[in-house]
N, C-alpha and C positions, 0 to 999 in steps of 0.2 A: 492204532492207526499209524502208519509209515507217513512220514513227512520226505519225499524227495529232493534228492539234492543236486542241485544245477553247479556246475561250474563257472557257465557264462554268467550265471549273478554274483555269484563270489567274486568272478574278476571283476563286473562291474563296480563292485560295491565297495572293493578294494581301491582301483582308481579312482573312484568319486570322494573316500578317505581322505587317498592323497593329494588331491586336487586342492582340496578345505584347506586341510594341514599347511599349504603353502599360500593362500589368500595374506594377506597385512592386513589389519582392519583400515578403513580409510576414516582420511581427520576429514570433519565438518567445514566446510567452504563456503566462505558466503556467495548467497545465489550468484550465479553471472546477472548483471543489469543488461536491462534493457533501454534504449532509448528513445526519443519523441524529437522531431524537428522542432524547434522554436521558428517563432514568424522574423527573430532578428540574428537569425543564420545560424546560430549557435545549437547546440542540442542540450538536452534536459537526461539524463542517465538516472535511472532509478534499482536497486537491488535491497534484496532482505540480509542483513549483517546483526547478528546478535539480538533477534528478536527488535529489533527498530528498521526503519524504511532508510536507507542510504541516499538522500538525493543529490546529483552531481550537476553543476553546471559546465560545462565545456562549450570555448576553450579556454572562459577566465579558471575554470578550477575550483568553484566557489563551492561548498559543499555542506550538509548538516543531514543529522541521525533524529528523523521523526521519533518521538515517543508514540507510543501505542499504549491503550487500558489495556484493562482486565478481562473485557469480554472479550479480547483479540486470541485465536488460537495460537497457543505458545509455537514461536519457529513459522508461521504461517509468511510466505512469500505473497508478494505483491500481487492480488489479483486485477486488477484494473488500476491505472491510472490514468489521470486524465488529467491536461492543460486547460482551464476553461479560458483564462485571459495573461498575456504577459504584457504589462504596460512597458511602454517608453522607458520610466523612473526605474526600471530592474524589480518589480512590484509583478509575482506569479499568483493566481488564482489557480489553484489543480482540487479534485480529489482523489481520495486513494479508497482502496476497497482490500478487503481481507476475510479471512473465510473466518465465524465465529468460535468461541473456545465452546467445546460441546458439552452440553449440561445430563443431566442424570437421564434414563428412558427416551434415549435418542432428541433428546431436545436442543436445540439449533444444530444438528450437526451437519446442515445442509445449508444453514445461515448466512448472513453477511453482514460486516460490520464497515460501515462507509464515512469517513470525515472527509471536511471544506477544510482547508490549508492555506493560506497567506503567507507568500516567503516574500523575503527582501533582501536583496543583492546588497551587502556592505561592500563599498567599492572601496573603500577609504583603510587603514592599517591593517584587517581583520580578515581582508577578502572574502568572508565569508557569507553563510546569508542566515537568517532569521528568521524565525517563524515569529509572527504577530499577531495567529488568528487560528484558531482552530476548535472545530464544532461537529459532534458528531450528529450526522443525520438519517441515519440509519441503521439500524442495530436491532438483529433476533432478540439478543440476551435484553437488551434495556425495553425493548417493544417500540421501536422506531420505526413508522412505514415513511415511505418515502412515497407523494402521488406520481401519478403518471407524467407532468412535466421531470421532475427528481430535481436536478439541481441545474439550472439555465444562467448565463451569462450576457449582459446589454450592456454592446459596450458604449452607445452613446451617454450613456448615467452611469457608468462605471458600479453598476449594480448585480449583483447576484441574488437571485430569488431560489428560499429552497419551498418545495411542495410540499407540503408536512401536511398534519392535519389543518395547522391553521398555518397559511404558506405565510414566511415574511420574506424581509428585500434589507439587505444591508448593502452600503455604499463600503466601496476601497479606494481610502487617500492614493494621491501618489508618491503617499510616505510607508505607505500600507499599511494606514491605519484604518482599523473597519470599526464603522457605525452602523446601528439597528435603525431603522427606518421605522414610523409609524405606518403601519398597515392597513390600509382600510376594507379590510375581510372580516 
């Protein structure tokens, strides 16, 4: 059997060689963030940096590197975030969302792994802010559903209610400090 022989693939295939040959690999960048208006003018900036969540405040600058479990897919960018309340006291209610780390036989790999957050503006030497609360309520790998309210915000009780199976309501100081409520479900 004769195998013919093309020229114009040769060149192609030549070119496309050297096309490669000349690529640099590229270095790993953390995501470009995105931003959210706050209701006190300011903006809220969030990106994925080294497997943690980046949150920025602008235009005090205030900033902190969420952690993330295990069941968060390694490198996974920020799927959702959301502001639920930002009080007066510099006291953020948000959650964030991230796509699951995928288990053996296509298991979660279509997932999502969801936490409640409580940051706190340190206004004072440190300008930074703090995390004082955080609860995951949603999760393929752990078996988290979230009901169809998921996670709601009142802000006349300064309460957040998550729909779980069995929903609770935790109150947030205006030192952002959060208490579990007795629930009567």
């Amino acid at each position: 059997m004769r195998i013919g022989f093309s020229p114009r693939l040769l060149v192609t295939l030549v070119i496309g060689a050297i096309a490669l040959a000349g690529q640099q690999p590229q270095k790993s960048k953390p995501a470009r963030g995105r931003g959210i208006a706050l209701a006190s003018g300011g903006t809220l900036r969030y990106s994925t940096e080294r497997n943690r969540t980046l949150i920025e405040l602008r235009p005090a600058k205030m900033q902190i590197r969420l952690p993330r479990d295990e069941t968060v897919a390694s490198a996974s960018p920020v799927q959702d975030l959301e502001v639920l309340a930002e009080k007066p006291t510099g006291v953020y209610v948000l959650t964030d969302r991230y796509a699951s780390r995928p288990g053996p036989m296509s298991y979660c790999q279509a997932g999502q792994e969801q936490f409640v957050r409580v940051l706190v503006g340190l206004r004072v030497r440190s300008r930074g802010l703090r995390e004082t609360f955080s609860l995951k309520v949603q999760s393929c790998r752990s078996n988290l559903e979230l009901g169809p309210a998921g996670v709601s915000w009142d802000d006349a009780s300064s309460t957040f209610t998550v729909d779980g199976v069995k929903p609770q309501r935790y109150r947030v100081g205006d030192d952002g400090v959060v208490t579990l409520l007795a629930t009567p479900y």
